[in-house]
Each structure stands twice: as structure tokens, then as C-alpha cells.
C-alpha positions in Angstrom: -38.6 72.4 42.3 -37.7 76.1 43.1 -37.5 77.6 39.3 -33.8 78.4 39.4 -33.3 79.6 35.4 -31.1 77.7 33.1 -30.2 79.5 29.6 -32.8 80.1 26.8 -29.9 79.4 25.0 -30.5 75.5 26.3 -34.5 75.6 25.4 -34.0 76.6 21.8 -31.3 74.4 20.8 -34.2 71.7 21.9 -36.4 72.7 19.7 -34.1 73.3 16.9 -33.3 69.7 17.3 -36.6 68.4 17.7 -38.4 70.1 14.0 -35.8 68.4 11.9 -37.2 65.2 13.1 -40.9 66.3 13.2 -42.6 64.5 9.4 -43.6 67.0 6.6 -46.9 68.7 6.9 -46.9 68.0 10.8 -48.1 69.9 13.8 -47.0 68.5 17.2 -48.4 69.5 21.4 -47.1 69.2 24.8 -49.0 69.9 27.6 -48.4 71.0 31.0 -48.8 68.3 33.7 -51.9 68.6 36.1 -51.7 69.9 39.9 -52.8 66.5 41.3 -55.0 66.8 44.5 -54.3 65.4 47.9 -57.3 65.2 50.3 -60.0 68.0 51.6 -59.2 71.0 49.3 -55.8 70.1 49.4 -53.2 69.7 46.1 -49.4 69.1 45.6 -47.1 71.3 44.8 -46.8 71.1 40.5 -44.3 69.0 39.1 -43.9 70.1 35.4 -44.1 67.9 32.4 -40.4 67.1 32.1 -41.0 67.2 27.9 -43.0 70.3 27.9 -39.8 71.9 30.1 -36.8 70.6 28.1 -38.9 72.6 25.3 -39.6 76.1 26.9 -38.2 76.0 30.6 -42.0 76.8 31.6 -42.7 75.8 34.9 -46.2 77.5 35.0 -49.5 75.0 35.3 -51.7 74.8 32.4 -49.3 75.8 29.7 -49.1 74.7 26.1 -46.6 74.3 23.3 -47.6 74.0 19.4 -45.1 73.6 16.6 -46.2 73.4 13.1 -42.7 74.1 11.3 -44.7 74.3 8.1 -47.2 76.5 9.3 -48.2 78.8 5.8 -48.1 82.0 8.6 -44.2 81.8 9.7 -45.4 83.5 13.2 -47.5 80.2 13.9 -45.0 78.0 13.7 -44.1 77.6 17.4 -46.2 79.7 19.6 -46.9 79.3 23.5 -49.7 79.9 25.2 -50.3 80.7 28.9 -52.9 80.8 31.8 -54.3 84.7 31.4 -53.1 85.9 34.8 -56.2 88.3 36.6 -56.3 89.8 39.8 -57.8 87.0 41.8 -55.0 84.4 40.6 -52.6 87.3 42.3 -54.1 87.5 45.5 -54.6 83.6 46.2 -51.5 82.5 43.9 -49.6 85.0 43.2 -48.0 85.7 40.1 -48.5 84.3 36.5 -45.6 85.0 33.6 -46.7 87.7 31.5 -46.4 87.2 27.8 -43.1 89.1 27.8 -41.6 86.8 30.3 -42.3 83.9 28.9 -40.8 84.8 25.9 -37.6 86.1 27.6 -37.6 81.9 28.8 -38.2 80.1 26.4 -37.0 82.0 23.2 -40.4 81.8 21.8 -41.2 85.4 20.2 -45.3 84.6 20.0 -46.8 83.7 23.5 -50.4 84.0 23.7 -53.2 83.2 26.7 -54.7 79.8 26.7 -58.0 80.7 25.4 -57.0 81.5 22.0 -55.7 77.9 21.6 -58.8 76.0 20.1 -58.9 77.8 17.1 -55.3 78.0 16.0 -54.8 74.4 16.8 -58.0 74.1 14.3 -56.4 76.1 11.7 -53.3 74.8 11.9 -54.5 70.9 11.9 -56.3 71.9 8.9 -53.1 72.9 7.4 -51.3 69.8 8.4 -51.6 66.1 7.7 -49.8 64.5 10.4 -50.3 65.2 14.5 -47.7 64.5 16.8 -48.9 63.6 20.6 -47.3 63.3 23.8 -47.7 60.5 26.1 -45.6 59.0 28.9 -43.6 56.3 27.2 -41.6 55.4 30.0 -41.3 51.5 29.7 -41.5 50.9 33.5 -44.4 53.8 34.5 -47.4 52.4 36.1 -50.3 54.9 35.1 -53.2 55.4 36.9 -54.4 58.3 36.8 -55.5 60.3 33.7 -53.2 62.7 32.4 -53.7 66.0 30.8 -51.9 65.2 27.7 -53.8 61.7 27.9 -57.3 64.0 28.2 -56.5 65.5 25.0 -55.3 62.7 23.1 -58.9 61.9 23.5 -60.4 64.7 22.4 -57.7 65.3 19.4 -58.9 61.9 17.5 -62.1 62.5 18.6 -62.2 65.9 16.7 -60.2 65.2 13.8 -60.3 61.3 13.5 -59.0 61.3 9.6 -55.6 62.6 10.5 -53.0 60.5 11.3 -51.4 60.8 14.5 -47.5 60.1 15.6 -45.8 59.3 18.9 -43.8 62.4 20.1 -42.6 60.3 23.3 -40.1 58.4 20.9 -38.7 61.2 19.1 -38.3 63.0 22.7 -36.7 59.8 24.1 -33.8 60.1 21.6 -33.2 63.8 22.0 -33.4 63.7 25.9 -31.0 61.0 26.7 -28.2 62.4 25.1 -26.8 65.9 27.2 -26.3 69.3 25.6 -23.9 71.3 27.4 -26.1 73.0 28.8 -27.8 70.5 30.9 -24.5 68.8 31.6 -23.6 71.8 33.3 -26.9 72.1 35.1 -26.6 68.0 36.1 -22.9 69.1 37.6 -24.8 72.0 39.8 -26.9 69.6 41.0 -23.9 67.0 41.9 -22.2 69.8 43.7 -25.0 70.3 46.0 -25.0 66.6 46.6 -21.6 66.5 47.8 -22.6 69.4 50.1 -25.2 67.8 51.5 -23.0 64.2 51.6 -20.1 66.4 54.0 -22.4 67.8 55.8 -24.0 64.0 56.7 -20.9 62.7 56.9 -19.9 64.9 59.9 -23.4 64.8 61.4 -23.5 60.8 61.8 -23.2 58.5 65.0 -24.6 56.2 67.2 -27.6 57.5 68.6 -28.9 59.9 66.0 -32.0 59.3 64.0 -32.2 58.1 60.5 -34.7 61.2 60.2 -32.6 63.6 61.6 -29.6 62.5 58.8 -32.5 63.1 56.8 -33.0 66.5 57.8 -29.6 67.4 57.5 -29.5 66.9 53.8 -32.7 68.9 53.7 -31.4 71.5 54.8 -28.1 71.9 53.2 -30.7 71.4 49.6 -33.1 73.4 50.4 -30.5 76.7 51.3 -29.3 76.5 48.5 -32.2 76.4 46.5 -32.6 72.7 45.7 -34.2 69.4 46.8 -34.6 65.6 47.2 -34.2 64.7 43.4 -36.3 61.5 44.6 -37.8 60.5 48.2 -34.4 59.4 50.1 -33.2 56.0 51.3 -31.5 56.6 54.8 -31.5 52.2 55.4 -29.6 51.7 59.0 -28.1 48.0 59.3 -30.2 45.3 58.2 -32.3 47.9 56.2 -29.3 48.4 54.1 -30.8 45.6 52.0 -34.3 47.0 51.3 -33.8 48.3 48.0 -36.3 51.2 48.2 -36.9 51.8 52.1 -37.7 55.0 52.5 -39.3 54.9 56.2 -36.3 56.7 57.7 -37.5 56.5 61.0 -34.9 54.0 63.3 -32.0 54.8 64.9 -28.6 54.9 64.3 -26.5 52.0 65.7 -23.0 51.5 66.9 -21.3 49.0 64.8 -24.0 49.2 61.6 -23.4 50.6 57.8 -25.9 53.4 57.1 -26.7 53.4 53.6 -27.3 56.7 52.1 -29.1 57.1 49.0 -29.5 60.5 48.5 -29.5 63.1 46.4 -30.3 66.9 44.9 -32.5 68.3 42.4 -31.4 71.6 41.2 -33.5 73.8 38.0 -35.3 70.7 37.4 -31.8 68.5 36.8 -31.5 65.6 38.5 -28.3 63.5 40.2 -28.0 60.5 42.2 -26.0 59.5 44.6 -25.2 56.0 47.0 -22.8 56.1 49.8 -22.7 53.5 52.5 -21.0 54.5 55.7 -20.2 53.4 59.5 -22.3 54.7 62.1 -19.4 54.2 64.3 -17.0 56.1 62.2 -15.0 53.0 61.5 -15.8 50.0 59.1 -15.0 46.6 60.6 -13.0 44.2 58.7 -16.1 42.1 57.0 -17.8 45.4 56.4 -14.7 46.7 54.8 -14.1 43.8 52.8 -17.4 43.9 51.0 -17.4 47.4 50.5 -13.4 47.6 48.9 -14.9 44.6 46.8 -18.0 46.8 45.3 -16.0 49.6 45.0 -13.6 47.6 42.5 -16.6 46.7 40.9 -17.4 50.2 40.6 -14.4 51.2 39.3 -14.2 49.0 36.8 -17.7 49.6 35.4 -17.2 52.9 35.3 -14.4 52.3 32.5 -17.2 50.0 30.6 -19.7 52.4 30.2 -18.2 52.9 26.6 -20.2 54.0 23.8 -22.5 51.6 21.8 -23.2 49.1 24.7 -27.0 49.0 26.4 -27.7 49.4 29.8 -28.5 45.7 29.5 -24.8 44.5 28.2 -23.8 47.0 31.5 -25.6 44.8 33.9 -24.1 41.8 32.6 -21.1 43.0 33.1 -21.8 43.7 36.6 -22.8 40.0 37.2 -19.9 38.6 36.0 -17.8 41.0 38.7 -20.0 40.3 41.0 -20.2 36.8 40.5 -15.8 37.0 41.3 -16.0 38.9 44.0 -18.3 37.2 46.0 -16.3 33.6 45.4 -13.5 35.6 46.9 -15.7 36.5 49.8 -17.1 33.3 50.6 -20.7 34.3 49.5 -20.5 31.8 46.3 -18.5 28.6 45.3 -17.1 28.1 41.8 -19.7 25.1 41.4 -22.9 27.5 41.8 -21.6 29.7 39.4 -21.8 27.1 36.9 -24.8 26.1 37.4 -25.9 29.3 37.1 -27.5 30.4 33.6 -28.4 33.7 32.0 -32.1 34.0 33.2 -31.1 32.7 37.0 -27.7 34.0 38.0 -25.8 32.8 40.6 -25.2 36.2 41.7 -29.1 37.5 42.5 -29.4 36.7 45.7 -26.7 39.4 46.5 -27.0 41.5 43.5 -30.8 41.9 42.1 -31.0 45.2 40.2 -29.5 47.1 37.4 -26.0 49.0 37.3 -27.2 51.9 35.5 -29.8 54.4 34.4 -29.7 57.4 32.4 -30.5 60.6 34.7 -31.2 64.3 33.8 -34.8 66.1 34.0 -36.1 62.8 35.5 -34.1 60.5 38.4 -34.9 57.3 35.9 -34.7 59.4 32.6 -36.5 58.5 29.2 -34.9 55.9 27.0 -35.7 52.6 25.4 -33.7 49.4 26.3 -32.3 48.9 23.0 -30.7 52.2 22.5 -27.2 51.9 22.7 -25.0 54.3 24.8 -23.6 57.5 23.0 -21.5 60.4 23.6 -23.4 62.7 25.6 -25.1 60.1 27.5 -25.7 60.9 31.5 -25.7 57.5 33.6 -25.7 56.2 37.3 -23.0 53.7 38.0 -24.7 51.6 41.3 -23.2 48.2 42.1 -23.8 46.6 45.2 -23.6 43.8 47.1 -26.6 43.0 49.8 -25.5 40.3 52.2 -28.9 39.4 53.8 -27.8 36.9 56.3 -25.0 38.8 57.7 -27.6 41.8 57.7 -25.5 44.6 56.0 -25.4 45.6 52.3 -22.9 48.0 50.5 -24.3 50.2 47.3 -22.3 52.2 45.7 -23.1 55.2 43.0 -22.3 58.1 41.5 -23.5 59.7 38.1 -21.3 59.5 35.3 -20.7 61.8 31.8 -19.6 59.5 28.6 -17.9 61.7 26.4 -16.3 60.9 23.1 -13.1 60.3 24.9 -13.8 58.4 28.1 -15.7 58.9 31.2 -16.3 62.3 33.4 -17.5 61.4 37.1 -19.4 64.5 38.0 -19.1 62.9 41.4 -15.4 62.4 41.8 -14.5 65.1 44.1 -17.4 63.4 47.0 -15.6 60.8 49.0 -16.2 56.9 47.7 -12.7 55.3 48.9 -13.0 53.6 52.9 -10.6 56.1 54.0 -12.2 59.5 52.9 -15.3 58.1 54.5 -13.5 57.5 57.9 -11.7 60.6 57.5 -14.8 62.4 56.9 -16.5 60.8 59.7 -14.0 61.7 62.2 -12.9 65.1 61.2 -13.1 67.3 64.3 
């Protein structure tokens, strides 16, 4: 992610909402994520603990973040600390923030180099009864490899097993999810450059052409402009349309086929997402319109349900019911099947087998737990879809959507969802 800066302004209201939250007598740490390694000498480019970020807007490897907001010394209750830059980091990495820069960030006023962590964090615990660590909480993460927050949970009990130790992964999850203005604004940037990318496609597609080179062409609209893939893309030609996560990208484009698009920028480490499924020819035919006018009423109207105080799980329930109507009406399902059908085997999940929404913002699938229920402030995908494998062709359809205390913002509405734009669009000379 290209470190395009976002308001200090945005990193200190974080923490000023985080401390109230933080128990009495409390210290809490983030760490930076690792640089993970590919093969030979090789590594990948750093990704930045997402937590760590939303509290300092530090992109920098190896960096740390302690608050102890009853600290006895007021200047150690939040302090930073870096990776001492030296010549040799310069010449084979380039530069490391100074002191000064971080603190022009991140907002915090006492920055200090990494070595000079063990012993504060010693006098500090000392001070404190309660430690706050930070793990990935994300209910559907498959870990495998050690982190380095996981590293020093480790050696935190192991040093000072009498504390007692708190989750800071659940406190984050119910700051993160709901959207300062701030981040709603940087979310918006990165819609924007979505629908960028999304015209430019949408001008670029016909028979003939490669699902890499449609590929490329969002890549390059992105990466101009200082962006990226917010996740690896789905470019799914005809009967791939129905692989949920294909990501091969590799097959032609074909006269008469949807090409499902599910792409979308990342922009100063927001995140926004993005379905679209178009006609290679230009042109939908009449089945392949049919289905797609039907999800798109189902999008519509699940849009207007994403109301505050439902879950994500009362969202997809929804969906099923639509769904369940709109494929009787295109021949997909009889009344009978639907009543057979019960809550844990819908009738529906042969042509509609995921959720409707997620929340979205420093991460594509963003922290929250299932049962929190939707609030003001919230950031969500709306994706319904409906994947007709025997006809082989599916239609997904998403955008990412603000609730706010009076209704619902698209901050998608201006790229083109209804059949006509997208024909339009494809055919503009």
C-alpha cells in the first residue's frame, strides 16, 4: 500500500476513543506485523498491522505502540517507539521516520527507538495491574504462521505471569467497525478510484481480449493514481462466473458470455469493494438480462434493509427470502421446494450460497463479531447474487454502502449498476 497520508487528526481521535475503554491501572501493546519471507532471500512487500495503523498511521516495520493512561509520569502514557534508522538501513532500504516525523503522524509527542522499549514496558507493567494484548480475533482467520504480536504474547506471561492479561482485539473490534469521518472519507477516495478503474474496463472489454489483460487495465488506472488491488481480483469469464473466489484470470474473453468483475482499490490503507457483471459482447441477452434485473432488485432492496440494529446474519436472511421469489419467477425453483426448505438447508443454496454483507474499511473483510448489531457509522458491502450453474453464467452484484442515522449512502452510486449504463458504457465510442 503506497503510504498516501490521512489526517493525524483521524489517529488521535482513535486513541482518544480507545483509553476510555482501557480498565484502571492498565497498560496495553500493538505491534507491527512481520515482513513475511518468500523463497531464497526473498520477502514481501510489508502489510502493516491494520490495529497498530488505525492507532498511529505508522506504516514502518518493527514499530510499537504502549499506552498506559495511568502512567504516574504523564509523558509515558502513550509513547511510540521506532526502528533506529543508521546508514546501512539508508543505502539498502532507504529511509526510516525520524522521531520528529513520526510524531508529525501519529500525534504522539514522545517517540522513542525500539531499543529503549524493554525497560519502560518493565516499569510501566510494574506500575499497572492489568495488560492488554493484541491478537487476530478475526472469527474466520486461519493462522499459521506465528505472529509478532503472538511472539510476545509469549514472552509477556512468560515474564510477568502474575498479572492479568485482557483481549485488546475485542475492544478494537467495536471501535473499528463503526466509521469516523475521517475514514469515511478515505473509504469514498478509495470508491472513486474504483469507479475509475470500472470505466476504464468497461470501455476496454470484448470478445477476444484476455481476462488478464482486463486485469491489467484496472492495474493500471490503481496503481497511477497511487492505489491498488484492495484484495487479489476475480476477472471469472462465463462458466467461471460461478466460482466464488477464482482468481486465475487467465482465459479469454467470449462472445456471448457475462464477465464477472470483482474488483476493487485500496487507497491509504482503506479498503472498498466492488461486483459488476457485464457482457463481453456489449449486449446482455434476454436470460442474461433477466437474471441480472432480478439481482439487481434484490440489491436494491437490501440496500434499504441494512437499517440499524439488525446483524449481518438477519441481512442474509433477508437475502434468501428475495432470492428464494425471484428465482420461482425465473424458473430456477417451484413453490413446493421452497417449502420444504428449512432454516439450516434453504431452498435457495444451490444459487445463492454466501453472505450479503461484510463490514469493509482498513481490512476487505473488516473486524467484527457476528452478534454485533449494525449501527450508525457502520461501512458494509451489499453482494447478492444469483449463480445459475447449469446454464453456466452467474450475476453478483456489489457495492459498499454507508449507514448513517438517517438512511443509507452508496459510496458507489455514481459507477454504473443498471443493464443500461453497462451497455452504454460498453459501447461508448
Amino acid at each position: 500500500m503506497k503510504p498516501v497520508p490521512l489526517p493525524t487528526a483521524l489517529f488521535t481521535l482513535n486513541r482518544e476513543r480507545l483509553i476510555p475503554l482501557l480498565l484502571p491501572r492498565s497498560v496495553a501493546v500493538l505491534n507491527a506485523n512481520d515482513i513475511m519471507p518468500t523463497n531464497a532471500d526473498g520477502t514481501m512487500g510489508h502489510i502493516q498491522n491494520a490495529d497498530l495503523y488505525y492507532l498511529t498511521g505508522i506504516h514502518q516495520e518493527e514499530t510499537m505502540l504502549l499506552l498506559a493512561p495511568a502512567a504516574f509520569d504523564p509523558n509515558h502514557r502513550e509513547i511510540l517507539f521506532l526502528r533506529q534508522p543508521n546508514e546501512q538501513l539508508a543505502i539498502w532500504e532507504g529511509h526510516k521516520l525520524t522521531k520528529a516525523q513520526a510524531a508529525k503522524i501519529s500525534g504522539i509527542k514522545n517517540v522513542k527507538w525500539l531499543s529503549e522499549f524493554p525497560p519502560l514496558f518493565r516499569q510501566l507493567v510494574c506500575e499497572s495491574e492489568i495488560i492488554y494484548l493484541n491478537t487476530n480475533e478475526h472469527q474466520r482467520a486461519g493462522i499459521e504462521v506465528e505472529t509478532r504480536d503472538a511472539r510476545f504474547v509469549r514472552e509477556c506471561r512468560r515474564t510477568f505471569p502474575l498479572h492479568r492479561y485482557e483481549r485488546l482485539a475485542r475492544l478494537m473490534h467495536g471501535l473499528r467497525v463503526v466509521k469516523s469521518e475521517y475514514e469515511v472519507a478515505a473509504i469514498r477516495a478509495a470508491c472513486d478510484l474504483t469507479g475509475k478503474g470500472f470505466q476504464r474496463v468497461g470501455r476496454f472489454v470484448k470478445p477476444g481480449v484476455n481476462e488478464a489483460e482486463v486485469e491489467a487495465e484496472f492495474a493500471h488506472e490503481f496503481i497511477r493514481h497511487q492505489g491498488q488491488f484492495a484484495y487479489p481480483p476475480i476477472i471469472a469469464g462465463g462458466a467461471n462466473n460461478n466460482i466464488l473466489h477464482y482468481t486465475q484470470n487467465d482465459q479469454p474473453c467470449r462472445k456471448g458470455d457475462l464477465l464477472l468483475l470483482d474488483v476493487a482499490a485500496g487507497r491509504s490503507n482503506y479498503m472498498s469493494d466492488l461486483t459488476r457483471t457485464i457482457p463481453v459482447s456489449g449486449r446482455f441477452t434476454r436470460r442474461q438480462k433477466q437474471v441480472y434485473n432480478a439481482v439487481l432488485r434484490m440489491f436494491r432492496q437490501m440496500v434499504q434493509a441494512m437499517v440499524p440494529g439488525k446483524t449481518t446474519k438477519d441481512l442474509r436472511m433477508e437475502c434468501e427470502a428475495l432470492t428464494a421469489k425471484e428465482c420461482v419467477d425465473l424458473g430456477l425453483l417451484k413453490p413446493a421446494q421452497l417449502r420444504k426448505a428449512t432454516p439450516d438447508h434453504p431452498a435457495v443454496s444451490p444459487f445463492f450460497m454466501h453472505g450479503v454483507a461484510h463490514p469493509i474499511g482498513l481490512d476487505v473483510h473488516d473486524v467484527t463479531y457476528n452478534h454485533l448489531k449494525i449501527a450508525p457509522g457502520w461501512v458494509l458491502t451489499c453482494e447478492p447474487a444469483i449463480y445459475i450453474k447449469e446454464e453456466g453464467f452467474g450475476v453478483r452484484l456489489e457495492n459498499t454502502i454507508l449507514v448513517t442515522e438517517t438512511g443509507q449512502c452508496d459510496l458507489m452510486a455514481d459507477i454504473p449498476i443498471e443493464a443500461a449504463a453497462i451497455e452504454d458504457l460498453m459501447n461508448r465510442c
